[in-house]
C-alpha positions, 0 to 999 in steps of 0.5 A: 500500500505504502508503494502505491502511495508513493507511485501516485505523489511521484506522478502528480507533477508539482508545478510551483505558483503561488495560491495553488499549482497554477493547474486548476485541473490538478488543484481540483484533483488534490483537493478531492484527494483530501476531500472526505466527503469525495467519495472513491467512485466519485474521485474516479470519476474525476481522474477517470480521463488520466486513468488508462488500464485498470491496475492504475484505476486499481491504484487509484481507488487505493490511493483514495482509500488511504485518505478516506481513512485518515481524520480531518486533522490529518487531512487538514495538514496536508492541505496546510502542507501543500499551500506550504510547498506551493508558496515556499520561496524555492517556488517560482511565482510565473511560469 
């Protein structure tokens, strides 16, 4: 489980500006990931164009399932993680 994890945060692409990744898709995406309330078939749905064979939708589910499981508090840092990363001085603020 931890592997697939880590498949996933190495795919998603962090491209640094500031209030966000400057990608609206992949900030929707992130947001659902630490979304509670987004279910697993709804987050599916959401990657359902980038997902291409069914390991991978395989992985996805897990990979949403892994958040699912986590609190609010846990999740809360993550969002307080990202917004870190993307804000942080070695992140550029124009492409």
């Amino acid at each position: 489980m931890k592997l697939v994890v880590l498949f996933m945060l190495v795919t998603i692409p962090i491209c640094c500006y500031a209030s966000g990744s400057g990608c609206s898709i992949l900030d929707k995406i992130v947001n659902s990931t630490i979304d509670s309330s987004v279910s697993e078939s709804d987050y599916l749905e959401l990657v359902k164009p980038y997902v291409h064979e069914p390991f991978t939708e395989n992985s996805v589910k897990k990979f949403k399932q892994c958040f699912l499981s986590q609190d609010q508090e846990t999740l809360d840092n993550v969002d307080v993680m990202t917004n870190a990363i993307y804000d942080s001085e070695d992140c550029p603020e124009s492409s």
